[in-house]
C-alpha positions in Angstrom: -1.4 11.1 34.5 -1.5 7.8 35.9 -0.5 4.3 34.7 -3.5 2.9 33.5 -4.4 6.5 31.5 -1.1 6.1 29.6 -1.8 2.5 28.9 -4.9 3.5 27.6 -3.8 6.2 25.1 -3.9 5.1 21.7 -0.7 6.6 20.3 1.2 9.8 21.0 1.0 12.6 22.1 -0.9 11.2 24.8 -2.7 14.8 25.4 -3.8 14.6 21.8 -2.8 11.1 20.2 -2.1 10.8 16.2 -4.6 8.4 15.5 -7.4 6.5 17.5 -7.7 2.7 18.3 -8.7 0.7 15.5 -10.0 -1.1 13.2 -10.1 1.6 11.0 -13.2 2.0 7.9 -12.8 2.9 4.8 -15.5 4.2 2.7 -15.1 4.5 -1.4 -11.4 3.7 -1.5 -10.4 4.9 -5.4 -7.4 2.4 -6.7 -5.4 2.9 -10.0 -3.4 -0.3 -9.8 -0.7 -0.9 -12.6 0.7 -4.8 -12.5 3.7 -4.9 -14.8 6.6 -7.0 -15.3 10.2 -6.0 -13.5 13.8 -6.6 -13.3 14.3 -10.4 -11.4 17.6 -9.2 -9.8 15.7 -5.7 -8.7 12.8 -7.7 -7.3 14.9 -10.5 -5.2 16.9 -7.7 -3.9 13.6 -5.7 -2.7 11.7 -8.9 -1.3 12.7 -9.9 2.5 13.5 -13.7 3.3 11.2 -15.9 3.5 9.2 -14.4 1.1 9.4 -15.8 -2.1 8.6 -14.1 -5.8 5.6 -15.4 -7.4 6.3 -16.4 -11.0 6.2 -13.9 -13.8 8.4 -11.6 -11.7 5.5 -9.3 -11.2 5.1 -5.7 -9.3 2.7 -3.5 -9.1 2.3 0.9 -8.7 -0.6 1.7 -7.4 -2.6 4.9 -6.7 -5.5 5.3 -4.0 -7.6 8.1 -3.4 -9.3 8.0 0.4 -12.0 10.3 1.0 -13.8 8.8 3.8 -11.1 6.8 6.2 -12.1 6.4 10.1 -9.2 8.0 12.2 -7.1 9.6 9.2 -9.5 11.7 7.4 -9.5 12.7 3.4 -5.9 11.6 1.7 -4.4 9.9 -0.9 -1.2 7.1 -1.1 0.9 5.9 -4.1 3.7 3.5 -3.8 5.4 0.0 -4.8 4.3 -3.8 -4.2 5.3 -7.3 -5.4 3.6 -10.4 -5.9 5.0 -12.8 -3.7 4.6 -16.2 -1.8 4.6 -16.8 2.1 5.1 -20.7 2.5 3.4 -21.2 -1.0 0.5 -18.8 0.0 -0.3 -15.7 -2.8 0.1 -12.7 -0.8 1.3 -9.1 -1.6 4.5 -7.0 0.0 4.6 -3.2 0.4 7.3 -1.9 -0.6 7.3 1.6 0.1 4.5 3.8 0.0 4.0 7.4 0.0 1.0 10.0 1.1 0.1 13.8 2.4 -1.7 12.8 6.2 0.4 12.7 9.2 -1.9 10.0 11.2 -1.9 7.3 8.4 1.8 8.1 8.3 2.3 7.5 11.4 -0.2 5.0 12.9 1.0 2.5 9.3 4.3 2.6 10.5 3.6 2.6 13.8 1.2 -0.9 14.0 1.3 -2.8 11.0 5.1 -1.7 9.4 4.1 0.2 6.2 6.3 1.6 4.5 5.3 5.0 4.6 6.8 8.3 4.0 5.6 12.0 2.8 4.6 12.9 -0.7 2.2 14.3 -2.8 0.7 11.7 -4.8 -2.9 12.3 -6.9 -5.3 10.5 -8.7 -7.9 11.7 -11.0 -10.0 11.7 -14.1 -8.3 14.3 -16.7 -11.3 13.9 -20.0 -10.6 10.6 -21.0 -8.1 9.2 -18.6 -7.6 7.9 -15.6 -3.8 9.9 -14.0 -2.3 9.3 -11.2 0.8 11.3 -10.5 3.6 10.8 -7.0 5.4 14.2 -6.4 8.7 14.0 -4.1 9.9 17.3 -2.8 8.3 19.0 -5.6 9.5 16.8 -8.4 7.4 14.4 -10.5 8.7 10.9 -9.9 5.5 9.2 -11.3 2.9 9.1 -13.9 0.4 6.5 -14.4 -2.2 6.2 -16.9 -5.0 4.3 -18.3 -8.1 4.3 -20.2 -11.0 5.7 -18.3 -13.8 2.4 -17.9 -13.5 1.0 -21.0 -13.9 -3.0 -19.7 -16.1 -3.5 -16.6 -15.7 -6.0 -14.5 -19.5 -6.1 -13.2 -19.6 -9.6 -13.8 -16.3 -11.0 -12.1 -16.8 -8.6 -8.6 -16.3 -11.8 -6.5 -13.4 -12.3 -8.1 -12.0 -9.1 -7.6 -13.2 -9.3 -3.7 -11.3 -12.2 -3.3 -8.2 -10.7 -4.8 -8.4 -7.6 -2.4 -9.3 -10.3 0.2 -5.6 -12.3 0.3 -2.9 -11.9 2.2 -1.1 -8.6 2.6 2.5 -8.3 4.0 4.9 -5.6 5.3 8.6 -5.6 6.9 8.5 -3.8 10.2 11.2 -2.2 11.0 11.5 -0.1 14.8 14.9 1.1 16.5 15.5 0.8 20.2 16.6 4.0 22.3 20.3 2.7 22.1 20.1 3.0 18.5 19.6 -1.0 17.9 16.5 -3.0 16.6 13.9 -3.3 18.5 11.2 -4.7 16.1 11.9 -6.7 13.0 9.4 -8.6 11.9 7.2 -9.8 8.8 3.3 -8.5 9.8 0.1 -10.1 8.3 -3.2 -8.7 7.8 -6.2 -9.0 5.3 -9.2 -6.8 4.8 -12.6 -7.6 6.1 -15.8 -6.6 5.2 -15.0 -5.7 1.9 -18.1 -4.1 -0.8 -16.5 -3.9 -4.6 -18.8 -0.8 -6.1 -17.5 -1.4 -9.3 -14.0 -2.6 -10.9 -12.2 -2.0 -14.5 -9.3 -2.5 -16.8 -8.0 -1.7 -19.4 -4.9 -0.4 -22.0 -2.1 1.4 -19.0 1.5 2.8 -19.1 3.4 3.7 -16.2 6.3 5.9 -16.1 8.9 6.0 -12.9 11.5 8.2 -12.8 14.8 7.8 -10.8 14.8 9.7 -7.4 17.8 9.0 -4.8 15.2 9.5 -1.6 11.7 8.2 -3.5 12.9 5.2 -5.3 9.8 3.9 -7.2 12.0 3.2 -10.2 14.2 0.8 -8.4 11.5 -1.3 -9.8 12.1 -1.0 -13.2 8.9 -1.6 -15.7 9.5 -3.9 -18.3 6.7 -5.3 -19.9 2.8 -3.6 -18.8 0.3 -6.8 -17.5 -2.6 -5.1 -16.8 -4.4 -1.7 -15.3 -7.3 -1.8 -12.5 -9.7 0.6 -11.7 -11.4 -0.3 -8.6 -13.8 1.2 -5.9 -14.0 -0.5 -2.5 -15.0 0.1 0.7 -13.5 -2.0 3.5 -12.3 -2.6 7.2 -8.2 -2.3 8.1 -8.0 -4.9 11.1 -4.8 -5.1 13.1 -2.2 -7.8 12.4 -0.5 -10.6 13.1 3.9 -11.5 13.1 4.1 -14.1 10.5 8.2 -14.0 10.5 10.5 -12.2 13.6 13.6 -11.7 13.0 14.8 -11.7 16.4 13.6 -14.9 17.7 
């Protein structure tokens, strides 16, 4: 194997890599999205310098069902966010996030940061209602709810492009071989080429449940804003270092 064969291997194992070179596609991306208001002390305390809350002290929990995502296949993700601020800019931070594929596992952490790890999370329609569930190491740690289309949002789908439009933020994290930081750095990215099929709210509960290694209710819910429904499609471009930690 020569130089220039490694260099052009798009991840590891190099005889049969995790993931391909991106961008990556994603057709019909489901979303249960639960904004709600959380502890202010909690939130501080989860957001990175020099991100800043936005006001209301909002997070959010949020549910997405992939069937059709170039590279990583059928899966699904659940996990944390807050609404934050990047030098007065609206963007969003990942918190932690959690999902049952190896190569969006591993190529999330890998490029952009995400805060990825293994679980089962699932979203569905059970008669009436929109469910998501997260399952840690076999134990229920979420439940998310909300009416099933009962307020469209046909009229107000530029709107809800734009929102899925804005900035995005994660905190990436990567040791050195010695044991030390190697990477430590704020990453950027928005999604392109984004087609809203059809977006909802409506009437939602969430329910987090304390777990030492899945801590989703670190993020304690105190007050529900809103629930979203939402079907995109959309294009995952790489990123760019907004903040390094090392410099």
């Amino acid at each position: 194997m020569t130089r220039d064969e490694i260099l052009r291997s798009p991840s590891m194992p190099v005889f049969s890599p995790s993931y391909p070179h991106g961008p990556y596609r994603f057709i019909r991306r489901e979303y249960l999205i639960i904004t709600y208001e959380t502890d202010p002390d909690a939130l501080r305390a989860a957001l990175p310098e020099p991100l800043e809350p936005a006001p209301g002290n909002l997070a959010f929990y949020e549910w997405m069902k992939m069937p059709d995502s170039s590279g990583f296949g059928d899966y699904e993700e659940s996990g944390t966010g807050i609404v934050a601020r990047y030098n007065g800019e609206p963007c969003n931070f990942s918190v932690q996030m959690y999902l049952d594929d190896e190569p969006p596992i591993t190529a999330g952490r890998e490029i952009w940061g995400f805060p990825k790890k293994y679980g089962v999370p699932r979203l569905k329609v059970m008669k009436d209602t929109l469910t998501g569930t997260l399952h840690y190491d076999e134990e229920r740690v979420a439940l998310g709810t909300m009416t099933y289309k009962h307020h469209s949002l046909a009229g107000e789908l530029d709107r809800v492009r734009e929102g899925i439009g804005q900035l995005n933020v994660n905190l990436k994290l990567l040791p050195d071989v010695d044991g030390g930081v190697k990477v430590a750095q704020l990453i950027g990215y928005r999604l392109q080429d984004i087609t809203v099929h059809g977006a909802w709210e409506g009437d939602a509960r969430l329910h987090l449940i304390p777990h030492a290694n899945c801590r989703v209710a670190d993020l304690p819910v105190r007050r529900i804003v809103r629930g979203r429904h939402q079907v995109v499609d959309f294009t995952l471009p790489y990123g760019r270092v907004l903040h390094d930690y090392l410099a």
